[in-house]
VEXSENU-846381 format. One record per residue (C-alpha): residue number from 1; x, y, z. Coordinates in nm, 2 decimals. Layout:
VEXSENU-846381
   num        x        y        z
   NUM        X        Y        Z
...
END
This chain:
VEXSENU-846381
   num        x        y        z
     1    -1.11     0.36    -1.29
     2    -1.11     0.59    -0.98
     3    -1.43     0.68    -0.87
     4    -1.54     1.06    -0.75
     5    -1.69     0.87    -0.42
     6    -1.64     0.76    -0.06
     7    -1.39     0.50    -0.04
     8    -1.59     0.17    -0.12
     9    -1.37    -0.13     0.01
    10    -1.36    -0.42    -0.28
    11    -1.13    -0.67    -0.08
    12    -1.02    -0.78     0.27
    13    -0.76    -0.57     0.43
    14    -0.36    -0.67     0.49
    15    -0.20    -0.63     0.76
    16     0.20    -0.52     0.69
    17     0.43    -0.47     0.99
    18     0.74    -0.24     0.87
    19     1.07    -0.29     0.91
    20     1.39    -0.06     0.90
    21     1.59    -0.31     0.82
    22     1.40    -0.46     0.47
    23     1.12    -0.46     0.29
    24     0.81    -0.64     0.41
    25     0.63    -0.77     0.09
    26     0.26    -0.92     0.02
    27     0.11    -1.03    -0.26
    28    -0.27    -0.91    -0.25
    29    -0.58    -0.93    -0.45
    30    -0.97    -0.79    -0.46
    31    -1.31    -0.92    -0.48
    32    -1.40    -0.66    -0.81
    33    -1.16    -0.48    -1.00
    34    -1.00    -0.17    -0.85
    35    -0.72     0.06    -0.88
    36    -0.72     0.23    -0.56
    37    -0.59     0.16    -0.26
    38    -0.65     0.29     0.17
    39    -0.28     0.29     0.31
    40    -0.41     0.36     0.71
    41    -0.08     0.43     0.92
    42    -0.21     0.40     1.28
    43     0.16     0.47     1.43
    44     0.38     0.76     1.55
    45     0.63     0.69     1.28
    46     0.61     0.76     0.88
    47     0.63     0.47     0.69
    48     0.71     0.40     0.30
    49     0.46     0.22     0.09
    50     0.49     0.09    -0.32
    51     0.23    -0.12    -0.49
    52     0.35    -0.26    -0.79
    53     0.22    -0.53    -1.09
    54     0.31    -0.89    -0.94
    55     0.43    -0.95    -1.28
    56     0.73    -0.71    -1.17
    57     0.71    -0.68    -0.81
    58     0.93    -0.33    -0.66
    59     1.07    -0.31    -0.35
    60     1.00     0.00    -0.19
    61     1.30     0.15    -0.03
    62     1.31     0.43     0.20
    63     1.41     0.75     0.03
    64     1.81     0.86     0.01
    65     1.80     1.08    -0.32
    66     1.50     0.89    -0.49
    67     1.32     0.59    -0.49
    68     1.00     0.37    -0.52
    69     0.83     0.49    -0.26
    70     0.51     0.67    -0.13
    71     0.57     0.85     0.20
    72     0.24     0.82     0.44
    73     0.29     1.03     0.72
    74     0.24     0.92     1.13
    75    -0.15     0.87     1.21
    76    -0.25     0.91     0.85
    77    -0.49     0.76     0.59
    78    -0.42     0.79     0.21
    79    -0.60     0.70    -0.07
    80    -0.36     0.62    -0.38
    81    -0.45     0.48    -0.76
    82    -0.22     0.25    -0.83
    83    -0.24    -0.10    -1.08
    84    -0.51    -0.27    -1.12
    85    -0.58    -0.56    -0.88
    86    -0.88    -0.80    -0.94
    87    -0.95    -1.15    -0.81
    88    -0.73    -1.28    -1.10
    89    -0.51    -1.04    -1.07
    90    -0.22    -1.01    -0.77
    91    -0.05    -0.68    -0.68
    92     0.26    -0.67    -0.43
    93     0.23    -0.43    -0.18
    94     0.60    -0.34    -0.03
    95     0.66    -0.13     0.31
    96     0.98     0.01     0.46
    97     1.00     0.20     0.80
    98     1.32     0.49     0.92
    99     1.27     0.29     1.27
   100     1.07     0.06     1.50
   101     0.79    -0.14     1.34
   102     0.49     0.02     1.24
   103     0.15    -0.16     1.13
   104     0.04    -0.01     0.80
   105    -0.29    -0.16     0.64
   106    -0.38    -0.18     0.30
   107    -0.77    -0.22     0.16
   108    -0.80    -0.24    -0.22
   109    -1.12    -0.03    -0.36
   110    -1.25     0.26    -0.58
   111    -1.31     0.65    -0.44
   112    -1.19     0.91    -0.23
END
């Protein structure tokens, strides 16, 4: 359940390096349940982000029309709810880049 608080990390960070050319995919799990997650993008360039259930993983694709796909701007941090992750519980975390190859990390926990 998301939490009307400061972000409170509940799992180690990935590291994702984007790519223009296909999706980059990890599978990643917490230390406590959560449904929230702190997509930093420390580069100059957007990048496309989709978390989905391991059980049936998405492949974000970068947006012609529509897509699976949550835009996070250059030099931004979002917080997004997505599906639940636990430490029995995987999610797949998918990124996609326009160009060049952006670092985006991902920390699973509860708040703002």
């Amino acid at each position: 359940m998301a939490n009307n608080i400061a972000f409170q990390p509940m799992g180690k960070t990935v590291r994702l390096v984007a790519s223009s050319s296909a999706a980059n995919n990890a599978s990643i799990n917490s230390d406590s349940p959560a449904n929230q997650y702190r997509i930093a993008n420390h580069s100059g360039l957007p990048v496309y982000v989709w978390i989905s259930p391991i059980g049936s993983p998405v492949n974000v694709a970068a947006p012609v029309g529509s897509a699976y796909a949550i835009p996070v701007p250059a030099n931004v941090v979002s917080i997004i709810t997505g599906p639940q992750v636990s430490a029995n519980a995987n999610v797949q975390i998918s990124v996609i880049c326009e160009s060049g190859t952006p670092d985006v990390y991902i920390t699973p926990g509860e708040g703002l």
